[in-house]
DSSP file (Angstrom, degrees, kcal/mol; ACC not computed):
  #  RESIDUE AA STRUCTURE BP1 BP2  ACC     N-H-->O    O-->H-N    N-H-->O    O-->H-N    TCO  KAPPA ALPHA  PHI   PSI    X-CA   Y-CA   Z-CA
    1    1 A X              0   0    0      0, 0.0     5,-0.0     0, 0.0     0, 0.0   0.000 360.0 360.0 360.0 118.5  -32.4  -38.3  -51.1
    2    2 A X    >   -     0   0    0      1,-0.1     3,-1.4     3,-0.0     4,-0.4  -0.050 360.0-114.9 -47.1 155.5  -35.6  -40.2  -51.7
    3    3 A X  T 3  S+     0   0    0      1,-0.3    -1,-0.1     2,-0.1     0, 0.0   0.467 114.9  67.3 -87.2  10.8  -38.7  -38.4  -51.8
    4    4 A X  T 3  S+     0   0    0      1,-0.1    -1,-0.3     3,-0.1    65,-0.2   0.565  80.8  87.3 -86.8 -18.5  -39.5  -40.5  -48.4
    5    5 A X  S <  S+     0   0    0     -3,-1.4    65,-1.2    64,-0.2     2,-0.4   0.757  95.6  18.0 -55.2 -30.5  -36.9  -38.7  -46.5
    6    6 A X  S    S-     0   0    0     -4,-0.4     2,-0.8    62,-0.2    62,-0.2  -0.952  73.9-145.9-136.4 127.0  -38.4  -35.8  -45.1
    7    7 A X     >  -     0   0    0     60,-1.5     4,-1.2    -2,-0.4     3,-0.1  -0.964  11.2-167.2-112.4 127.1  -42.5  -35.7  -45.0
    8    8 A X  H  > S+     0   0    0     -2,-0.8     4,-1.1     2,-0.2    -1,-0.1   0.268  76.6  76.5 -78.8  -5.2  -43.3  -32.3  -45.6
    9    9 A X  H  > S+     0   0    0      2,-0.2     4,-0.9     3,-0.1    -1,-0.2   0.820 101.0  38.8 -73.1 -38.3  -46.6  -32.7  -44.6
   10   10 A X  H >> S+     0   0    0      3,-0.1     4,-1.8     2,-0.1     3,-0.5   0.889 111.0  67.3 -86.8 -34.5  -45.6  -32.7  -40.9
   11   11 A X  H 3X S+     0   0    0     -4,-1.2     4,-2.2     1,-0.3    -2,-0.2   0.976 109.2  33.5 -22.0 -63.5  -43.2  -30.1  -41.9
   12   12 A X  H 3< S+     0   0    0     -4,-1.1    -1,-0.3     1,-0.2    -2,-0.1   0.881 113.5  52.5 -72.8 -20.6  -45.8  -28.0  -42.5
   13   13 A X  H XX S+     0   0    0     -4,-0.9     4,-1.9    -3,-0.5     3,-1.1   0.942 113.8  51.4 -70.6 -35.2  -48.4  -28.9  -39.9
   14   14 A X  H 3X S+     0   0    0     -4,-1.8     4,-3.1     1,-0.3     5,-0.4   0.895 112.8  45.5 -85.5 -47.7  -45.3  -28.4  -37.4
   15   15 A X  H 3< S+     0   0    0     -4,-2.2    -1,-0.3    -5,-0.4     7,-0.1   0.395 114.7  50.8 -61.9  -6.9  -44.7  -24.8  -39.1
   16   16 A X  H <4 S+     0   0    0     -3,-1.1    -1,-0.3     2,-0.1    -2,-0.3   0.666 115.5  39.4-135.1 -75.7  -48.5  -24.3  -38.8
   17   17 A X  H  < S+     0   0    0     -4,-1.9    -2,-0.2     1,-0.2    -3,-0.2   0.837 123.5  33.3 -85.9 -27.4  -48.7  -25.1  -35.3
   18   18 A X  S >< S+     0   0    0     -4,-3.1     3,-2.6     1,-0.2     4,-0.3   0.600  78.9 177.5 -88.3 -18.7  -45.7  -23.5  -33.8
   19   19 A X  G >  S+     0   0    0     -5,-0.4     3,-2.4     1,-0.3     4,-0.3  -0.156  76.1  12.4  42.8-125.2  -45.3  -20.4  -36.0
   20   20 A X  G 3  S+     0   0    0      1,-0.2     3,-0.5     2,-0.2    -1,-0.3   0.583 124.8  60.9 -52.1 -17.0  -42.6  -18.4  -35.0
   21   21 A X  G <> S+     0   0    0     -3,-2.6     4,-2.1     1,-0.2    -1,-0.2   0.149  88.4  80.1 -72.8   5.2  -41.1  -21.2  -32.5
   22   22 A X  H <> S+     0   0    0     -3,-2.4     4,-1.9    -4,-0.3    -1,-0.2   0.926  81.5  57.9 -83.5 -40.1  -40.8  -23.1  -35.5
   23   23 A X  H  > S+     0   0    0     -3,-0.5     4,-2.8    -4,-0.3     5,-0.4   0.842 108.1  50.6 -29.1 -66.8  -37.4  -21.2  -36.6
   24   24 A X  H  > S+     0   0    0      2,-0.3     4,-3.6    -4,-0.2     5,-0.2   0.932 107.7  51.3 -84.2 -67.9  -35.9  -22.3  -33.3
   25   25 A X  H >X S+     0   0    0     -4,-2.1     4,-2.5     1,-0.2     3,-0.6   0.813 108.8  46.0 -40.2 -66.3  -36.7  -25.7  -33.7
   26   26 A X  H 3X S+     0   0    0     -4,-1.9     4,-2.4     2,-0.2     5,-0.3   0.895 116.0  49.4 -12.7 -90.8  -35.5  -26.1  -36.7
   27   27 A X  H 3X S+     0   0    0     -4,-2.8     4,-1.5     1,-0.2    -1,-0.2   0.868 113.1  49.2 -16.4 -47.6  -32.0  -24.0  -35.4
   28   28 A X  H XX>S+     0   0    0     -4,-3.6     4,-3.7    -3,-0.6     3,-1.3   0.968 110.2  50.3 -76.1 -65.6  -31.8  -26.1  -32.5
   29   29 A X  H 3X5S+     0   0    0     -4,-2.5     4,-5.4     1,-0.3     5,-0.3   0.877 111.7  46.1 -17.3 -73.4  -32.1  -29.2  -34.7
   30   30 A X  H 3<5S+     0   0    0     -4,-2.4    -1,-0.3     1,-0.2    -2,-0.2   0.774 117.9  45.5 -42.6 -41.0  -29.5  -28.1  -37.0
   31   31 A X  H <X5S+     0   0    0     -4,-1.5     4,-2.0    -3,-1.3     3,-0.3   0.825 110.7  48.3 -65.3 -60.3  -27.4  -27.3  -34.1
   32   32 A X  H  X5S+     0   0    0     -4,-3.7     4,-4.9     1,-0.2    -2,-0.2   0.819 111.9  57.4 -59.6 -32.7  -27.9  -30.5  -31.8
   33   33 A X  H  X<S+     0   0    0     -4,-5.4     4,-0.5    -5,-0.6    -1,-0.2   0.505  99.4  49.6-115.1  19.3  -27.2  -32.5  -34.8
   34   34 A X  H  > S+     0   0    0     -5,-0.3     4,-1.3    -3,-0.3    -1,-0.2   0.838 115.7  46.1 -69.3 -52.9  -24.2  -31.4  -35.6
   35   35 A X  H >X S+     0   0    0     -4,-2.0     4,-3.8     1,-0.2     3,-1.3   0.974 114.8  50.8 -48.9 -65.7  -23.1  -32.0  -32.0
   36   36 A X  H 3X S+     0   0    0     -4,-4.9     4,-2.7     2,-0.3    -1,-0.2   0.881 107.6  46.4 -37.6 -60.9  -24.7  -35.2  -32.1
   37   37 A X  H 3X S+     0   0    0     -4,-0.5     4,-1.8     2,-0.2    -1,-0.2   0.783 109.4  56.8 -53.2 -32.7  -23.2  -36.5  -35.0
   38   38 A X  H <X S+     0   0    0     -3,-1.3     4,-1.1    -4,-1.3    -2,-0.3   0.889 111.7  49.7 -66.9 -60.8  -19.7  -35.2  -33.8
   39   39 A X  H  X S+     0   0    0     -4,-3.8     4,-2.3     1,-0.2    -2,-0.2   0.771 100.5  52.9 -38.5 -43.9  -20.5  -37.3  -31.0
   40   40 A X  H  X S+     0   0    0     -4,-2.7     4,-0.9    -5,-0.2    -1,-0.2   0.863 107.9  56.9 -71.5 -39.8  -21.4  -40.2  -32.5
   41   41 A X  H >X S+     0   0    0     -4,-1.8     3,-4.1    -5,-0.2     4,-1.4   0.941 106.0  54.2 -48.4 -81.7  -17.7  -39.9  -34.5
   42   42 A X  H 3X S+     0   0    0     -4,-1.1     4,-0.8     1,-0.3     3,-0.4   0.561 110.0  44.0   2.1 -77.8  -16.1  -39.8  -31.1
   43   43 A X  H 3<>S+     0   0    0     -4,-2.3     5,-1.6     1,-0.2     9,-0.3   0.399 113.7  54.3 -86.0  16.8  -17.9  -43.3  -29.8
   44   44 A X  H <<5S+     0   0    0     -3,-4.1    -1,-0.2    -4,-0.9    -2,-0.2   0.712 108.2  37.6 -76.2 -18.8  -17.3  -44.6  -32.4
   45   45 A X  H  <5S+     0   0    0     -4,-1.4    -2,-0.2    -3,-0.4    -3,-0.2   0.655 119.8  50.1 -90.1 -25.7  -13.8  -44.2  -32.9
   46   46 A X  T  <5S-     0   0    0     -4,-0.8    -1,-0.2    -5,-0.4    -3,-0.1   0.401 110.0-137.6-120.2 -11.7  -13.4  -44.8  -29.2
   47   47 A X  T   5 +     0   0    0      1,-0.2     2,-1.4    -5,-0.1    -3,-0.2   0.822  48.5 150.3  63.9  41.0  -15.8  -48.1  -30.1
   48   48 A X    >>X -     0   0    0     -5,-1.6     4,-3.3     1,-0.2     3,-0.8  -0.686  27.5-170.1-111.0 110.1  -18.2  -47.6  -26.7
   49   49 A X  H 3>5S+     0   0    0     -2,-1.4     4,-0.8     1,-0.2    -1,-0.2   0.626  75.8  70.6 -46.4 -24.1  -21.2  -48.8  -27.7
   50   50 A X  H 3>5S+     0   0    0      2,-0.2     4,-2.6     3,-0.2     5,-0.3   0.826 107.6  44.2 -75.3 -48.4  -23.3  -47.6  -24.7
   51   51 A X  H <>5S+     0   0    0     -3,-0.8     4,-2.5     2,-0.2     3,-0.2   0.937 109.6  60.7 -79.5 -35.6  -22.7  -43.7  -26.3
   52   52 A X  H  X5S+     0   0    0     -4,-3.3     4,-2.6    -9,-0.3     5,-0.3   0.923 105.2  40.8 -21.4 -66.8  -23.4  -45.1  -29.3
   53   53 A X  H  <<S+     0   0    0     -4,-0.8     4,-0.3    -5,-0.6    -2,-0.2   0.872 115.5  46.3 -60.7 -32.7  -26.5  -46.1  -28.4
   54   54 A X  H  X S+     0   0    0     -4,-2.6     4,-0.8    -3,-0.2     3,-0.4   0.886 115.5  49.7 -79.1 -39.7  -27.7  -43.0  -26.4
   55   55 A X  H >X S+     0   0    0     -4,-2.5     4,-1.6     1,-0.3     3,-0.6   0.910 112.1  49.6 -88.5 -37.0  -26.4  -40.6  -29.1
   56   56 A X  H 3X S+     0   0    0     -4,-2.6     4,-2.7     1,-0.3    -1,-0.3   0.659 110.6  44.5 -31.2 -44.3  -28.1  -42.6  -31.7
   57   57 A X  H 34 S+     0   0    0     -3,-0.4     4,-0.3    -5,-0.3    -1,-0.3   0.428 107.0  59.8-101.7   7.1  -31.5  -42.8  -30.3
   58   58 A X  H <X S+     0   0    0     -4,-0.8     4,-2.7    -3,-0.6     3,-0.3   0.893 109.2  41.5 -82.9 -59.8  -31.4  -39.5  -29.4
   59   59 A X  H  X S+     0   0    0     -4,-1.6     4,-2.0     1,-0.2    -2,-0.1   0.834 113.5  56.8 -17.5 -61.9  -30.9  -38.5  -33.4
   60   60 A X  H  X S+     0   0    0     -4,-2.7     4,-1.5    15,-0.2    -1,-0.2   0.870 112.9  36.9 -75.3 -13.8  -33.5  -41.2  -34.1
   61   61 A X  H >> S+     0   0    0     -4,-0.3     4,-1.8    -3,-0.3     3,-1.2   0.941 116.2  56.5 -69.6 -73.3  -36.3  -39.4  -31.7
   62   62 A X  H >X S+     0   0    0     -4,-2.7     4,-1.3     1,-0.3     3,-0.7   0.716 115.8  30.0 -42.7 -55.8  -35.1  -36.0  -32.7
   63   63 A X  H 3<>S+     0   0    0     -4,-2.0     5,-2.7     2,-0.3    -1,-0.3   0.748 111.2  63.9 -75.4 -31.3  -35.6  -36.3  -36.6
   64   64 A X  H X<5S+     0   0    0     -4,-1.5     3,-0.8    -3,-1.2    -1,-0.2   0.729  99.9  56.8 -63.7 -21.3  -38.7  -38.9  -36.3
   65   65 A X  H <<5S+     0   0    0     -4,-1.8    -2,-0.3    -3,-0.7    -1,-0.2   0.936 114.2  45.6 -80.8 -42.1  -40.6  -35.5  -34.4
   66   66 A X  T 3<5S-     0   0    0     -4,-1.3    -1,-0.3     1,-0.1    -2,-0.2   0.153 117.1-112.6 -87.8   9.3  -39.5  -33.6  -38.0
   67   67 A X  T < 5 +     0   0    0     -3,-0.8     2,-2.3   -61,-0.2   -60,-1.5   0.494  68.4 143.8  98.6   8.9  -40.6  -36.1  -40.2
   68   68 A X    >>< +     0   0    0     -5,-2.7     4,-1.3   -62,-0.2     3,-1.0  -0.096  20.6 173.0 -85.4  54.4  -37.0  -37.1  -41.6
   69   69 A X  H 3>  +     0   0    0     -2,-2.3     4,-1.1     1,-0.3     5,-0.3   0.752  69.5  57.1 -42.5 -29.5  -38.0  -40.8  -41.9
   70   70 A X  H 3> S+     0   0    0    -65,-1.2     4,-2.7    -3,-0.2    -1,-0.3   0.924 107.3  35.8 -41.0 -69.8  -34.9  -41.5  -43.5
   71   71 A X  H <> S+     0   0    0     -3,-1.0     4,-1.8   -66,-0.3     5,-0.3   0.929 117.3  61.1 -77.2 -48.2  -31.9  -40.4  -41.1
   72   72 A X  H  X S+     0   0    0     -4,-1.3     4,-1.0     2,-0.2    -1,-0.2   0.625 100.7  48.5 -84.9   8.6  -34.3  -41.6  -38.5
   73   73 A X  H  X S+     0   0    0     -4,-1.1     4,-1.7    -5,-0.4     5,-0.3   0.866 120.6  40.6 -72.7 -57.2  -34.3  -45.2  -39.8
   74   74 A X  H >X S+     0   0    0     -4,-2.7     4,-1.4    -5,-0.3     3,-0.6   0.869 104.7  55.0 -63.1 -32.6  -30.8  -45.0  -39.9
   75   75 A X  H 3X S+     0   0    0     -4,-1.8     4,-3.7     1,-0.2   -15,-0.2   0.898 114.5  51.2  -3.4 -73.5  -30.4  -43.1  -36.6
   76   76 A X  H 3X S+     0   0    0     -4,-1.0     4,-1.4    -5,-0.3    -2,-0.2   0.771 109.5  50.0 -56.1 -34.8  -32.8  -46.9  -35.5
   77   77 A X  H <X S+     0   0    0     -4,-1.7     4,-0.6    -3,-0.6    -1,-0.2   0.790 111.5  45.5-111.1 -46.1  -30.2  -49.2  -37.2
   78   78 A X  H  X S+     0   0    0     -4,-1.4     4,-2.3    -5,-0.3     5,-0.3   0.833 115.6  50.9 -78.5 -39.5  -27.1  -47.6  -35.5
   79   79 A X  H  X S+     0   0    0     -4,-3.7     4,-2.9   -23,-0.3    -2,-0.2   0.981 114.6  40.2 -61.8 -76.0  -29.0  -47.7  -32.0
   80   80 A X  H  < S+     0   0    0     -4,-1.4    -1,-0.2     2,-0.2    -2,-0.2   0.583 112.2  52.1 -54.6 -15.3  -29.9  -51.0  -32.1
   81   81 A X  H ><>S+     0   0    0     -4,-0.6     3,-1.8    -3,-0.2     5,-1.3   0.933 113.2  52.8 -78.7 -68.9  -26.6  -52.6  -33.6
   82   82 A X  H ><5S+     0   0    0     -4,-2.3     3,-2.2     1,-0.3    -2,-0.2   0.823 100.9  52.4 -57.5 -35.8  -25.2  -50.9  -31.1
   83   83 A X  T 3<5S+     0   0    0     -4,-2.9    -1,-0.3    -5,-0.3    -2,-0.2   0.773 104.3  57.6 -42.9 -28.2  -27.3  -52.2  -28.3
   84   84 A X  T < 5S-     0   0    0     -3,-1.8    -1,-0.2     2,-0.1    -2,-0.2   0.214 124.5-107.9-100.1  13.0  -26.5  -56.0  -29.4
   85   85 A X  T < 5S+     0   0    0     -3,-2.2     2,-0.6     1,-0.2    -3,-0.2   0.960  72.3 156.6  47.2  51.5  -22.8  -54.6  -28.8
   86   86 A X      < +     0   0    0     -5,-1.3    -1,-0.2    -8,-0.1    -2,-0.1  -0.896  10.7 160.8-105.0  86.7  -22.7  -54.8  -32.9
   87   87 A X    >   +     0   0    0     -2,-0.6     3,-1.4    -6,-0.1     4,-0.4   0.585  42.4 102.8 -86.7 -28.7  -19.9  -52.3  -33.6
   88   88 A X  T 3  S+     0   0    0      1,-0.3     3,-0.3     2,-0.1     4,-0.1   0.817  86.9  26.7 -17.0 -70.8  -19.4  -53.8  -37.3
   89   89 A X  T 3> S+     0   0    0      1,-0.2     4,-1.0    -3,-0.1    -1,-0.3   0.165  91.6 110.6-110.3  35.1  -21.1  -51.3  -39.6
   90   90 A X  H <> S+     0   0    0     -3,-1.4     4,-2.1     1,-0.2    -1,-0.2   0.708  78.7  41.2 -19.7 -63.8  -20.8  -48.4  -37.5
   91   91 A X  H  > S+     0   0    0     -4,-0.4     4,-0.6    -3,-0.3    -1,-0.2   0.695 118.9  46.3 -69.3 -31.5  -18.5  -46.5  -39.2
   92   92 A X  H  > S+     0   0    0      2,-0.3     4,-1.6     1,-0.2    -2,-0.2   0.787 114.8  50.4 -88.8 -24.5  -20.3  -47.4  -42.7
   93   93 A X  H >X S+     0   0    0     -4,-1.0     4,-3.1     1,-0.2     3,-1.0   0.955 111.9  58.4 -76.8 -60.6  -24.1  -46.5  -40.8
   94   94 A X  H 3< S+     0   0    0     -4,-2.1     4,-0.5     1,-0.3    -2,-0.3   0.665 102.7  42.2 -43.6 -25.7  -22.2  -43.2  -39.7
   95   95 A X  H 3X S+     0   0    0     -4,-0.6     4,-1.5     2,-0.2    -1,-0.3   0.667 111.3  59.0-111.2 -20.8  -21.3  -41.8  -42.8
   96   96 A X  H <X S+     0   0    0     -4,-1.6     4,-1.1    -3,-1.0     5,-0.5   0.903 107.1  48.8 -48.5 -49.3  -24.9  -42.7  -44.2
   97   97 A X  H  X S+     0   0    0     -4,-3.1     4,-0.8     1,-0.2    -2,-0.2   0.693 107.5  55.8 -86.8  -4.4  -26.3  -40.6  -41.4
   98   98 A X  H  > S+     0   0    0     -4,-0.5     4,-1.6     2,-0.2    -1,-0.2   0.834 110.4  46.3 -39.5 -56.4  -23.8  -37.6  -42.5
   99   99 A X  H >X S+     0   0    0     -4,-1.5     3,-2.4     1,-0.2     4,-1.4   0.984 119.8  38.4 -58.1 -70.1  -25.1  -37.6  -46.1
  100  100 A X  H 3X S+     0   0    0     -4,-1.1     4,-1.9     1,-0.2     5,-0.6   0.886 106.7  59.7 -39.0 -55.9  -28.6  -37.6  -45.0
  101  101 A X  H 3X S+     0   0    0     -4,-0.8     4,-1.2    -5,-0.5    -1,-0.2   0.887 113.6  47.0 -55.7 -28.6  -28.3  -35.4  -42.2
  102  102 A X  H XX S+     0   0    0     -3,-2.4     3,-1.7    -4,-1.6     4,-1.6   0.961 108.3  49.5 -70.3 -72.7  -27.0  -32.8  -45.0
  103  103 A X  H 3X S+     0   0    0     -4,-1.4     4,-0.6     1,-0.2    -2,-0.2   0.589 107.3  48.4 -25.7 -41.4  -29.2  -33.2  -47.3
  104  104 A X  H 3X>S+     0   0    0     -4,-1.9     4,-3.9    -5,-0.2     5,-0.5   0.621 107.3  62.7 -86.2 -19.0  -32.3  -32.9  -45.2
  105  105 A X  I <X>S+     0   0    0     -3,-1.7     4,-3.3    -4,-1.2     5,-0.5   0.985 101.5  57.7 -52.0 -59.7  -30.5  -29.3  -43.6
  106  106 A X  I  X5S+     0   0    0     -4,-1.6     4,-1.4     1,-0.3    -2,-0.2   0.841 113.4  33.5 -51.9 -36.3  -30.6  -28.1  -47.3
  107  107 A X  I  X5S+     0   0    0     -4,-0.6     4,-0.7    -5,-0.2    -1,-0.3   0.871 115.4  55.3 -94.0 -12.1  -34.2  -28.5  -47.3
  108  108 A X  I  X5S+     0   0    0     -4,-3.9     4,-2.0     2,-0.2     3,-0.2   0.855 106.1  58.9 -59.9 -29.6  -35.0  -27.6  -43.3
  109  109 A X  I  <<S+     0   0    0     -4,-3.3    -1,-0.2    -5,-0.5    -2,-0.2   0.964  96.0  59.0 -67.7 -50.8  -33.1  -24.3  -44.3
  110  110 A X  H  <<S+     0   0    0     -4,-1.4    -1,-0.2    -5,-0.5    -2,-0.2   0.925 104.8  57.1 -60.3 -24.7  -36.0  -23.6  -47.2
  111  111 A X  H  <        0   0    0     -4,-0.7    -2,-0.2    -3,-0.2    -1,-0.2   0.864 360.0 360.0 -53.8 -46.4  -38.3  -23.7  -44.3
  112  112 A X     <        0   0    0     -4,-2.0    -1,-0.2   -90,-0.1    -2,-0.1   0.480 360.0 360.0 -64.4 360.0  -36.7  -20.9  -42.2
């Protein structure tokens, strides 16, 4: 993971401004984007771009509000591909946004 994935600088303002509700995001995060990601396997395997697309920009919102510039570029790549009914590097965008999405848990988890 590049040291661009995650700005800990909104990490911390977030941690800062929310206190204890920060825990929860964080949880829910962790939570949604497992689901999410599980989702995204789904339409992909099932190739409908349209779910693609929702479950994808949902991902990219969700992680650009945490600072995870990374996943949510990729998160942006898979939405839009999929928008242009571009199914091609789905699969290959999907298993980028696995790694990452781990990687940046291990360090949302030093936050909690």
């Amino acid at each position: 993971m590049s040291n661009n994935s995650i700005d800990l600088d909104t990490l911390n303002e977030l941690k800062e401004i929310m206190e204890d509700e920060f825990n929860i995001l964080i949880s829910v995060f962790i939570s949604d984007g497992k689901d999410q990601i599980e989702n995204l396997k789904q339409a992909i395997g099932s190739s409908n771009p349209e779910d693609i697309r929702r479950i994808a920009h949902t991902l990219k919102g969700s992680s650009s509000n945490l600072g995870l510039h990374h996943l949510s570029e990729l998160s942006k790549t898979l939405e839009h591909n999929a928008a242009d009914n571009n199914l091609d590097d789905a699969y290959e965008l999907l298993q980028k946004i696995i790694t990452e999405y781990e990687e940046v848990i291990e360090t949302l988890e030093k936050f909690l």
